[in-house]
N, C-alpha and C positions, 0 to 999 in steps of 0.2 A: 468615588471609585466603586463599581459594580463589584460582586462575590468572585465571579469570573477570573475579573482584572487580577483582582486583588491573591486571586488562588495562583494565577501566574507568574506574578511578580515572586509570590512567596516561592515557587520552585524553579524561576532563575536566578533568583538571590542565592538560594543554596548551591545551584549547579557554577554559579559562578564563583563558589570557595574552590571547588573541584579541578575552573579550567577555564581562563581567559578566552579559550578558541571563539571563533564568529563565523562556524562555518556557514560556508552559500548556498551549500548542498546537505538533503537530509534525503534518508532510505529506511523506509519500513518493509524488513522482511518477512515475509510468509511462511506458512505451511510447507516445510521441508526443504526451506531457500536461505537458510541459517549462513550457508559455504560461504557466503559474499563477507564475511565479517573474518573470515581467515583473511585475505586480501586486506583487509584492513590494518593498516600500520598503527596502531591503538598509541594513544594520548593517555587519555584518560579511560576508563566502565565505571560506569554507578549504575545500581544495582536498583529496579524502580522502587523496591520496597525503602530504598534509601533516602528519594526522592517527595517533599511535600505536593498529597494532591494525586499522585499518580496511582493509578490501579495498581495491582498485582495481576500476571500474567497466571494463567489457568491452566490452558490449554498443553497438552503433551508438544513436545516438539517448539513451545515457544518460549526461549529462556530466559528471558525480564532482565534485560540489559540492556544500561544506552551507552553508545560507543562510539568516543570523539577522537577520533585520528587524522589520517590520511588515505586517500584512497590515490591510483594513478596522479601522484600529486599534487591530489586538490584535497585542500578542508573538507570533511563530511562528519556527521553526526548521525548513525546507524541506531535504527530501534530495533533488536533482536528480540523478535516477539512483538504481538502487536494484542490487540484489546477488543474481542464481539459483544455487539448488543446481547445475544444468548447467554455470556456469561452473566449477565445480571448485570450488568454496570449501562447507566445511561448513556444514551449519543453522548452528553457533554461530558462525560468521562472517558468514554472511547476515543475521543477526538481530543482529548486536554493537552496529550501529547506533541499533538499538531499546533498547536497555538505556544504551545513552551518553544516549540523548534524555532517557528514564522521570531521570537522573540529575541531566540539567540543568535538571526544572522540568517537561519534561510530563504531562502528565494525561491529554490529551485528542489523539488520534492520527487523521488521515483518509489514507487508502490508494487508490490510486488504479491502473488497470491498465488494460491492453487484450487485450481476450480472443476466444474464439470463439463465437459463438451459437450453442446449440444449440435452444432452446426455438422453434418454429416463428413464435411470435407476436412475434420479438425479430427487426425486420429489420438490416442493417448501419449503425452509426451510431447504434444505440438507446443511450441510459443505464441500466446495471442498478445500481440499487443493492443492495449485496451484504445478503441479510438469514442469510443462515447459509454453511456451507462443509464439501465434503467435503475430506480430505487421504489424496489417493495418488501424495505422493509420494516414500513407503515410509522415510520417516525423519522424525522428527522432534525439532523443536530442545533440549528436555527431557531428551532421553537421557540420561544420566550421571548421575554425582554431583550432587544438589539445592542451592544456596546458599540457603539461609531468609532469610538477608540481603534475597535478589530476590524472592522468590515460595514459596508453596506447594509441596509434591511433588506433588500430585496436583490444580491449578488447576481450577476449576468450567467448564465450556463450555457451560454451558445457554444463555448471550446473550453468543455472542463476538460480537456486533455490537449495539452498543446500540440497542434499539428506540425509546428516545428521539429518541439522534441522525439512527436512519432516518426518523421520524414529520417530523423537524425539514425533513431536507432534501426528503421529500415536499409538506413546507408549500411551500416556498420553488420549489420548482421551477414548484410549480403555480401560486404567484402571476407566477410569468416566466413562463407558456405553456409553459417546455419539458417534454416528454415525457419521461417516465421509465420503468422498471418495478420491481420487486422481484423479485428469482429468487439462486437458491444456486450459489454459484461451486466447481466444482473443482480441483484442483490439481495437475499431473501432471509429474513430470522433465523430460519434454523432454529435447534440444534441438527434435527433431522434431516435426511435427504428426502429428496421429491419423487411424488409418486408418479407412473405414466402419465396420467393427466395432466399434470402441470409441467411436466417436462416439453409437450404437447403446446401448451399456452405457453410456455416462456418461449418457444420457438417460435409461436404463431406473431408476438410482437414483436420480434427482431431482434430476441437474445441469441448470442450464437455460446456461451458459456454464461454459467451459473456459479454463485457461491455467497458467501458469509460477512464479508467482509467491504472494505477499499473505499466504499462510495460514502461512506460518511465521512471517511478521513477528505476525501476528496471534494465533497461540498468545500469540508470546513476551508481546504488549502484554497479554492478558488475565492471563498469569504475573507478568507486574509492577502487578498492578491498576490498570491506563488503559481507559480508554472508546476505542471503535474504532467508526469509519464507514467502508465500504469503498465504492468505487464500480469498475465495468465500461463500458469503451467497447465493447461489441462491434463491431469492426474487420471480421469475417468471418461468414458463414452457413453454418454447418457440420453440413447436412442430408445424411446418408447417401445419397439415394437422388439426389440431384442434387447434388453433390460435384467443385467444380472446384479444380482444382491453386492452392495459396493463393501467392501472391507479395507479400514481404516489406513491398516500394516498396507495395502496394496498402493493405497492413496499415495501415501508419505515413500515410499520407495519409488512411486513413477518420478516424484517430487525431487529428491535425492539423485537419482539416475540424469533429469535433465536440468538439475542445479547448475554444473558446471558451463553449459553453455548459454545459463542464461546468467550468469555469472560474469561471461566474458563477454558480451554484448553491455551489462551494464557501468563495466568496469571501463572499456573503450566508452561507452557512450559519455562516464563523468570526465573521463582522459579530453573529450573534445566539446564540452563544453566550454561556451565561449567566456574568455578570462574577467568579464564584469560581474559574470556567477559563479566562475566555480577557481579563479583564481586563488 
């Protein structure tokens, strides 16, 4: 048994003193998208510091809980708070929480972030849903030694986001009124935000939103064979040539502000999910 393995077993062994559930469906929330865990009919919270193996959450605004309830009456397992490369912690610790999940039962994974717009026609507050993703952020979670136990050595990327699941939450949004778009998220270290120039180059390659986070959880979920829907709060408008100094308090409030609607798209979306995953 690899270190890996062995680190997972050790924190679904504990998780499972906590709570027999299997759920089908797990949800990592973002940067100011905490509201979707009020909807949630809670089971069980453990507290990640309670958890073998798992990080501690850093980050303002992300509260280090995992939370096994019910959602629109389906099983789900909710990370409140989630884990960046910037904080110091490796891809494989960033992502360990994805591998405990794929262990307990899920299948079917929604990601959620807040990010920067770069795509002209994306104002602040818009919903991207993520339908591909570049990774620069010069590492990633795979490196090493392969467990065939988890995944593939060389996992397929052609639909790291399921165009299903993206079709699905297009339906759904569009029967609410609320606006959406589709556009490809990048991913970059951080801590810092980007200067004109790269704002410039991330557009030049076909990023239409920029951030911190998503795409290593999402390698991992595609290496463990799970279906992935991602979604982007664009919080900022991060056009080179008119380019204002971004503040944080601003970020997390655009965040807050269209939490609830993207709240209600993902709470319909797990409502109709089909009953072999999210029954």
């Amino acid at each position: 048994m690899t270190e890996l393995r062995k680190q997972i077993k050790e924190a679904v062994s504990f998780l499972r003193t906590k709570t027999g559930m299997q759920p089908p469906i797990g949800i990592i929330l973002g940067t100011g998208l905490g509201g979707l865990a009020k909807e949630i009919t809670p089971e069980v919270i453990v507290d990640y510091g309670d958890i073998p193996h798992f990080p501690i959450a850093t980050v303002e605004s992300h509260h280090g809980k995992l939370i096994f309830g019910t959602l629109a009456g389906k099983r789900v397992v909710a990370m409140q708070g989630r884990f960046h490369y910037y904080e110091g912690y490796t891809m494989q610790q960033v992502t360990f929480p994805v591998r405990v999940m794929k262990i307990l039962g899920v299948s079917t994974l929604l990601i959620s972030n807040a990010a920067g717009g770069m795509n002209p026609q994306f104002s602040r507050g818009t919903i991207m849903i993520i339908a591909d993703h570049i990774n620069l952020l010069g590492d990633n979670p795979l490196i090493g030694p392969n467990d065939e136990t988890l995944g593939p050595r060389f996992p397929d990327m052609s639909e790291p986001y399921s165009k299903e699941l993206v079709r699905l939450a297009e339906d759904v949004a569009l029967q609410m009124k609320i606006r959406t778009e589709r556009g490809v998220f990048v991913a970059v270290p951080g801590p810092n935000l980007e200067t004109r120039a790269e704002y410039r180059f991330l557009r030049l390659i076909g990023a239409d939103a920029v951030g911190m986070s998503t795409v290593p959880e999402n390698i991992v979920t595609n290496h463990m064979g799970m279906k992935v829907l991602g979604f982007s709060i664009i919080t900022d408008e991060c056009f080179p040539d008119a380019l204002q100094p971004a503040n944080v308090a601003d970020i997390i409030a655009v965040a807050n502000r269209t939490e609830p609607h993207l709240t209600a798209i993902m709470k319909a979306v797990v409502e109709r999910l089909p009953a072999e995953r999210g029954s």
